[in-house]
C-alpha positions in Angstrom: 34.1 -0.9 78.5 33.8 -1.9 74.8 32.2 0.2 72.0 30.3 -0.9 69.3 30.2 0.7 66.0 27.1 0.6 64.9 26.5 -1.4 61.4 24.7 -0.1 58.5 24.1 -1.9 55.2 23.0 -5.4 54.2 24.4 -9.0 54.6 25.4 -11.3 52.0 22.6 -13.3 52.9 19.8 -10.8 52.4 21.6 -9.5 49.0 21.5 -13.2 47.6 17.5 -14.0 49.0 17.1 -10.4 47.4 18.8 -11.6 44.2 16.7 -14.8 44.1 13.2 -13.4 44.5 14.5 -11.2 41.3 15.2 -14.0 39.1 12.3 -16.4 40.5 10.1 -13.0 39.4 11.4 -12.9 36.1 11.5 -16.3 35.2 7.5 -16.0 34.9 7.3 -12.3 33.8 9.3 -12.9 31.0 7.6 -15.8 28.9 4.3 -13.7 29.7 5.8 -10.7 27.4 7.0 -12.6 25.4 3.6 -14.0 24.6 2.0 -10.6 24.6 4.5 -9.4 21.8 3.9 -12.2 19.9 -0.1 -11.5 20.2 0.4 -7.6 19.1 2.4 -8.5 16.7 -0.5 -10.6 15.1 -3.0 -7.7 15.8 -0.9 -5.9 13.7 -1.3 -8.1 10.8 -4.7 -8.6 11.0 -5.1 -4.8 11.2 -2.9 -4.6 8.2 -4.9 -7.5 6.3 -8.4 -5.6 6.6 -6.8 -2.3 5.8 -5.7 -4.1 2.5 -9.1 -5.5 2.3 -10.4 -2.4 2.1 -8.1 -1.5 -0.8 -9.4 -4.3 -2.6 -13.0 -3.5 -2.4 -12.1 0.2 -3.4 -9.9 -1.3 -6.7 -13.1 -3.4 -7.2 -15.6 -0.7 -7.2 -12.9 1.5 -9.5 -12.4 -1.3 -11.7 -15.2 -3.8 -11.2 -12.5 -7.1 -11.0 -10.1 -7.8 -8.4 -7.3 -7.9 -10.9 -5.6 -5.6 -13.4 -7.6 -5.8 -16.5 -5.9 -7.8 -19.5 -4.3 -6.3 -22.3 -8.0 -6.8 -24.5 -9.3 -3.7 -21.6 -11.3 -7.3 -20.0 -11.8 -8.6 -16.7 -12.1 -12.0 -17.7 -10.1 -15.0 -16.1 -7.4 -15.7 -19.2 -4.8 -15.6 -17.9 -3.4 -12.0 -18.7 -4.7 -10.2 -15.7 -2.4 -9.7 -13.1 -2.9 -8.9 -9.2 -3.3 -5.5 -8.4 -0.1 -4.0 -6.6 -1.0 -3.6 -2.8 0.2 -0.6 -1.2 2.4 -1.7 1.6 3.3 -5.4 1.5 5.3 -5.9 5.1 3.7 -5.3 8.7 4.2 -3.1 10.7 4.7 -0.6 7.9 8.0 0.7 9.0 10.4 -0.6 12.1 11.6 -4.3 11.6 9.3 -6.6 9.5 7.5 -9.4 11.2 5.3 -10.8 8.6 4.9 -10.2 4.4 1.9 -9.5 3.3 0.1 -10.8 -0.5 -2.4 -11.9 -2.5 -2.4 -15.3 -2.4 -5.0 -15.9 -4.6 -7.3 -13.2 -7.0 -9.5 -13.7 -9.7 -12.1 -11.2 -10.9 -14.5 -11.8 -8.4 -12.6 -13.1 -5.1 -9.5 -13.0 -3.5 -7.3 -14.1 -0.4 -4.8 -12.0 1.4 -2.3 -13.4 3.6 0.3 -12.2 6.2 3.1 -14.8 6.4 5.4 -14.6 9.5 9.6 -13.6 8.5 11.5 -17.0 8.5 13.4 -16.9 11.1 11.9 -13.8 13.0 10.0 -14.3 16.2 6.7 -14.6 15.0 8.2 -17.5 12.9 6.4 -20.0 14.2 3.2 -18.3 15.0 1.5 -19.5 11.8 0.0 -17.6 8.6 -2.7 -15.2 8.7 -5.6 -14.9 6.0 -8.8 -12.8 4.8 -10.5 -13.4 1.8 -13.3 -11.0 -0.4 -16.1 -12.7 2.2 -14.4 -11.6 4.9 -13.8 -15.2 6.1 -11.0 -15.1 8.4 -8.5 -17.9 8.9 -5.5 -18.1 11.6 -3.3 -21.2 11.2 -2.7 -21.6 14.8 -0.3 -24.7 15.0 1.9 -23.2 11.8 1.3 -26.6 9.7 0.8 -24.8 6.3 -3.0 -25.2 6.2 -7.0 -23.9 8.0 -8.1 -27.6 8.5 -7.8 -28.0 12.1 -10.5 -26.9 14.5 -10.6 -23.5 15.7 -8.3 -22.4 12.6 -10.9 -20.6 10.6 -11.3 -17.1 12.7 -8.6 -14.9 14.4 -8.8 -15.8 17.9 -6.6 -17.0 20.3 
């Protein structure tokens, strides 16, 4: 009479399909969080940009000019007023930096603000963000250094 020992465990076979559904899994879960990184990492900025905005409009009401006044105590455009210093210029706030935040352009009575992505970061190539004292919002969307293409003057997707 032969015995048989009875077998517990899995095959090579099943390990290896195992193994495969794995990878095949996250070979399509991984570009999707990628993707959804990259898209809270924008949210960031553009939550960072209207907090800024604010700021702006509060200097303006203290100071009734979106710049520093010039050394004669005037708001005037001559060339002596500088940009008011914001009060945090990288987003997010603290952690690793994934875009630099400006003014790009003030005068007494407008300015831009603009988050620029870190060279070389992964939001490198996700294109500048900017707000302006309207309240226009511009995304450049294929990173080509300018709002001139269709669909590139709000924030969404």
């Amino acid at each position: 009479m032969i015995r048989f020992r009875a077998q517990f465990g899995f095959t090579l076979i099943e390990l290896m399909i195992t193994v495969a559904v794995v990878a095949i899994l996250a070979s399509i879960a991984y570009p999707s969080y990628q993707a959804q990184l990259r898209t809270s990492r924008r949210a960031d900025a553009q939550a960072s940009l209207m907090e800024l905005q604010n700021f702006m409009e509060r200097f303006f009401t203290e100071n009734n000019c979106y710049q520093n006044k010039g050394a004669d105590g005037s708001c005037s455009n001559s060339g002596d007023n500088s940009d008011p210093v914001l009060p945090f210029t990288v987003s997010p706030r603290s952690g690793t930096a994934y875009y630099n935040l400006s003014i790009s352009a003030a005068t007494p009575t407008t300015y831009t603000l603009r988050a620029t992505p870190v060279g070389g970061g992964p939001q490198a190539n996700d294109g500048m963000l900017e707000i302006d004292h309207t309240g226009a919002k511009r995304w450049d969307k294929n990173n080509d250094g300018d709002f001139g293409d269709a669909g590139e003057t709000m924030w969404e997707k």
